[in-house]
C-alpha positions in Angstrom: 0.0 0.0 0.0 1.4 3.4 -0.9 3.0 5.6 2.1 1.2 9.0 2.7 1.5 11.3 5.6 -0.9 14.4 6.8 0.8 17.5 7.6 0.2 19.5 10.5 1.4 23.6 10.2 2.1 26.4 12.5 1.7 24.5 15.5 -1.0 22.0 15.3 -3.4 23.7 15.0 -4.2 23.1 11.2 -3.7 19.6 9.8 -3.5 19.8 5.5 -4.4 16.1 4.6 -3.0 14.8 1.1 -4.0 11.0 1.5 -4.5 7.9 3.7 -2.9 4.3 3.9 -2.9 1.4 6.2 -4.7 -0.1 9.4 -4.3 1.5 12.7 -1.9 -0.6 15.6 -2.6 -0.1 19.5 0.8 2.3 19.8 0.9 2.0 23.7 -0.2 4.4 26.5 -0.9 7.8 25.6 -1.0 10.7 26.6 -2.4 11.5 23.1 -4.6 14.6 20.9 -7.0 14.1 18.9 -10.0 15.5 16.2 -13.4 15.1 16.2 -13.9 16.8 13.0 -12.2 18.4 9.8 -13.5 21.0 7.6 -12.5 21.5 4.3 -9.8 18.6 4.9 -8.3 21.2 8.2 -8.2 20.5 11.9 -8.4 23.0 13.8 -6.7 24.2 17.6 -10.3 23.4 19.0 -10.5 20.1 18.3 -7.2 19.0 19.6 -7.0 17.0 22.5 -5.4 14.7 25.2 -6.6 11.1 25.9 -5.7 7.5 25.9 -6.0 5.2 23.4 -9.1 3.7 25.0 -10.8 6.7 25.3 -9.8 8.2 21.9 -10.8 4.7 20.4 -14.4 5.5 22.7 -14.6 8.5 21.3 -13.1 8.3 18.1 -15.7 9.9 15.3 -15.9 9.3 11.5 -13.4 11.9 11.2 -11.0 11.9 13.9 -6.9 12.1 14.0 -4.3 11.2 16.9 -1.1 11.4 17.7 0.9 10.7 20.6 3.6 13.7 18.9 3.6 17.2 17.1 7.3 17.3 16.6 7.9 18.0 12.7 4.5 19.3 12.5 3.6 15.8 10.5 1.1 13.1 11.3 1.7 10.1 9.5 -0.7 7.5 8.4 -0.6 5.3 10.5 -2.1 7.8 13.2 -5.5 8.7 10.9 -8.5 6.4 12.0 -9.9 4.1 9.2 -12.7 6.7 8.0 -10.5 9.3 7.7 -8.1 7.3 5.3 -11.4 6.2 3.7 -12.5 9.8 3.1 -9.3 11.1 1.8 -9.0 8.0 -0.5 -11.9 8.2 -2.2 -11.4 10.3 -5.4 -14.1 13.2 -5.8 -17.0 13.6 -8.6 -17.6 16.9 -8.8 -18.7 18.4 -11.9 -15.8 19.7 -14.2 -15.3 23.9 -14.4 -15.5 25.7 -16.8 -13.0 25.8 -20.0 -10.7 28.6 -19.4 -9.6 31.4 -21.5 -6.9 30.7 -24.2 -3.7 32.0 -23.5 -2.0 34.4 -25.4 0.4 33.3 -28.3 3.6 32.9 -28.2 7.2 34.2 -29.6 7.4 32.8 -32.5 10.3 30.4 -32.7 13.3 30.5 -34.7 13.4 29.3 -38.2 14.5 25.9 -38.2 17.5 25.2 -40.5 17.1 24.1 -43.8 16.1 20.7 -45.4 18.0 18.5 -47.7 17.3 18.7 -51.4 14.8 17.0 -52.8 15.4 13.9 -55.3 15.7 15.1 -59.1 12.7 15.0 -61.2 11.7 13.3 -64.0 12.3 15.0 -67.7 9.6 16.9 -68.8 8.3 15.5 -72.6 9.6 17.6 -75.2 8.2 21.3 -75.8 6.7 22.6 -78.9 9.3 23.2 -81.5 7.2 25.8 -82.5 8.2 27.8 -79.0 11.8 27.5 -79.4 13.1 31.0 -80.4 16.7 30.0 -80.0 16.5 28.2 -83.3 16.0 24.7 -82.2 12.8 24.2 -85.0 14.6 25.8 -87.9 14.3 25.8 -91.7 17.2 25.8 -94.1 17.5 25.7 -97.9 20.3 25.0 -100.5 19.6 26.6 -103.6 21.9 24.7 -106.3 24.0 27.1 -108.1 22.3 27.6 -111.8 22.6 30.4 -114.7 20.7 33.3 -114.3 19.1 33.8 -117.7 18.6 37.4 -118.3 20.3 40.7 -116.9 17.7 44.3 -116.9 14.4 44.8 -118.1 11.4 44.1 -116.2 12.0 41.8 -113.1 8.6 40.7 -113.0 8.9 38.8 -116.3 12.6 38.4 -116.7 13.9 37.1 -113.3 15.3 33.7 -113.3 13.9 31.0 -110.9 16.6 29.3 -108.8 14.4 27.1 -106.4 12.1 27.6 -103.6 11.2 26.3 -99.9 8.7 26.4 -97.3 8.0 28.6 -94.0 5.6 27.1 -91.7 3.3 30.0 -90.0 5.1 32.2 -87.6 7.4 34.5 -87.5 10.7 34.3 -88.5 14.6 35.5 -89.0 15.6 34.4 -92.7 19.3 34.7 -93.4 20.1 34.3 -97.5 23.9 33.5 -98.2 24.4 34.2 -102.1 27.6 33.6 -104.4 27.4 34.7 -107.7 30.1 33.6 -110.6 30.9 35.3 -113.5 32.0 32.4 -116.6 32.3 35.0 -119.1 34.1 38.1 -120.1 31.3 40.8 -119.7 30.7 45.0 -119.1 31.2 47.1 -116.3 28.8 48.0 -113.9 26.6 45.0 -113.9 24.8 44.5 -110.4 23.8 40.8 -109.9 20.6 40.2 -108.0 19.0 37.7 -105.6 15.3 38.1 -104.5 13.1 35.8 -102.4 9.4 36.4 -103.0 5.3 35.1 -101.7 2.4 35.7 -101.9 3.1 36.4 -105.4 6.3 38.6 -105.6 4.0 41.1 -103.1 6.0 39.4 -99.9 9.4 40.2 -99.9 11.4 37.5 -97.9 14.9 39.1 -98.5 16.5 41.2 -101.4 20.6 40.7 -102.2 21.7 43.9 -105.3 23.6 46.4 -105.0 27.4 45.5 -105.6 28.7 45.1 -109.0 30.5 42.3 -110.3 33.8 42.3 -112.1 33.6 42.1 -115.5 36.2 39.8 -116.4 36.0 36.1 -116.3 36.1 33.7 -113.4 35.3 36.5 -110.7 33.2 35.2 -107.8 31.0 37.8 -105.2 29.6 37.3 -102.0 26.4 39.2 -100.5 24.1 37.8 -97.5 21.3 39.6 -96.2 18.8 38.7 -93.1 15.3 39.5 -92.8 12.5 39.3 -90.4 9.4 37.3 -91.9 5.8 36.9 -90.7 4.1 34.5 -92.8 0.3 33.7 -91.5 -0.2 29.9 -92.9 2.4 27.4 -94.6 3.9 29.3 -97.4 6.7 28.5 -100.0 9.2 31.1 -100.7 10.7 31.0 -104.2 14.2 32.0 -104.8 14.5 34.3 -108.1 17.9 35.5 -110.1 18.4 38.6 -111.8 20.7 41.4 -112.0 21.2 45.3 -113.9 23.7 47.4 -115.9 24.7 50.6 -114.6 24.1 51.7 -118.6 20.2 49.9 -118.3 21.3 48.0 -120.8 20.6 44.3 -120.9 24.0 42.9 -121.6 25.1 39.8 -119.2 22.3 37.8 -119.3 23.9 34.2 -119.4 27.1 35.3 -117.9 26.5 34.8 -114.1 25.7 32.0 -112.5 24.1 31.7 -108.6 24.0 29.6 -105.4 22.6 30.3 -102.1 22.4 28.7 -98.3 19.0 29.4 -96.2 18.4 29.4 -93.2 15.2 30.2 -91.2 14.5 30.8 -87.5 12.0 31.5 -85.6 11.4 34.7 -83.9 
């Protein structure tokens, strides 16, 4: 059984009782005090006082306590009668209080340290090429070199056709590389040209003229040009030669041949 004591303070004259144990032994002659009654668990100076054990035991009540000392201001338990342990052993049922009011919140703590990295996630599919403005969905074009066939007059019904390609819709940076050869002996001043044309010839797609062309034999020239192009559906681009004389005659034609290397990005 456990061990439990009662504590008397400030003289006697108040006993505090926390619990009860065991039975009760005849301890010997007395003198000795006791209680006849404790309210609110106290006993008070009044209801101490001197007897021996066969008169405490005859006039022991329900509630009394005895004690042949005070020293240490403790009674233990063996000195509490049997209904006093009873009492103070039997756990209360009275109703439960009320809730009380929430505290107030605290500090707010210090940020914990970091976690470890997560694992490494999967690969995403593929984008749309169509979204790749660094060039990763490109076009590109090799126009074989060929003769172009008439120098001045009327573009529109004398330009030579080199070849064509095709520009999906979107927008897009087309960069025309042109070489032009001259295989004969010709006239000064003749300007060789390179057009790229839709939509008829109304879309212009990029426009090499301008320098002239030696007029001796075996001479090569260079020229590239890069344009921006917005084309609304599919569309094929066609690749046209052609060229002028400084004189506007139409000497030449024949005498130049052209190549050219496309490339088309989007934008």
């Amino acid at each position: 059984m456990r061990s439990k004591i009662v504590a008397i303070l400030a003289v006697a004259s108040v006993v505090l009782f926390g619990a009860v144990g065991s039975a009760v032994a005849d301890p010997g002659d007395g003198p000795y005090r006791g209680g006849s009654s404790f309210v609110d668990n106290t006993l008070g100076q009044q209801d101490i006082y001197t007897g021996t054990w066969d008169y405490l035991l005859s006039h022991n009540s329900a509630n009394s306590v005895w004690t042949t000392t005070l020293n240490a201001n403790v009674v233990t338990e063996d000195k509490l009668s049997a209904a006093v342990r009873t009492k103070l052993n039997t756990v209360g049922t009275g109703e439960q209080g009320p809730k009380g009011d929430t505290g107030p919140i605290g500090p707010q703590g210090q940020q914990g340290p970091a976690g470890p990295a997560g694992p490494k996630g999967d690969t995403g599919p593929q984008g749309d090429p169509a979204t790749d403005v660094k060039g990763g969905a490109d076009v590109t074009a090799d126009i074989a070199r060929d003769t172009i066939d008439n120098i001045g007059g009327t573009f529109s019904t004398r330009a030579t056709e080199l070849g064509h390609f095709t520009l999906p819709a979107g927008t897009w940076m087309v960069t025309t590389s042109a070489t032009f050869y001259r295989t004969a002996t010709g006239v000064e001043g003749t300007r060789p040209q390179m057009a790229l044309r839709y939509n008829g010839l109304a879309g212009d797609a990029g426009t090499i003229l301008g320098q002239e062309i030696s007029e001796t034999a075996n001479r090569e020239l260079t020229a590239s040009i890069t344009k921006r192009v917005t084309v609304a559906e599919s569309t094929v681009i066609t690749v046209y030669g052609f060229g002028y004389n400084d004189d506007t005659g139409q000497a030449g034609g024949g005498q130049i041949d052209a190549d050219a290397q496309i490339t088309a990005v989007r934008s």
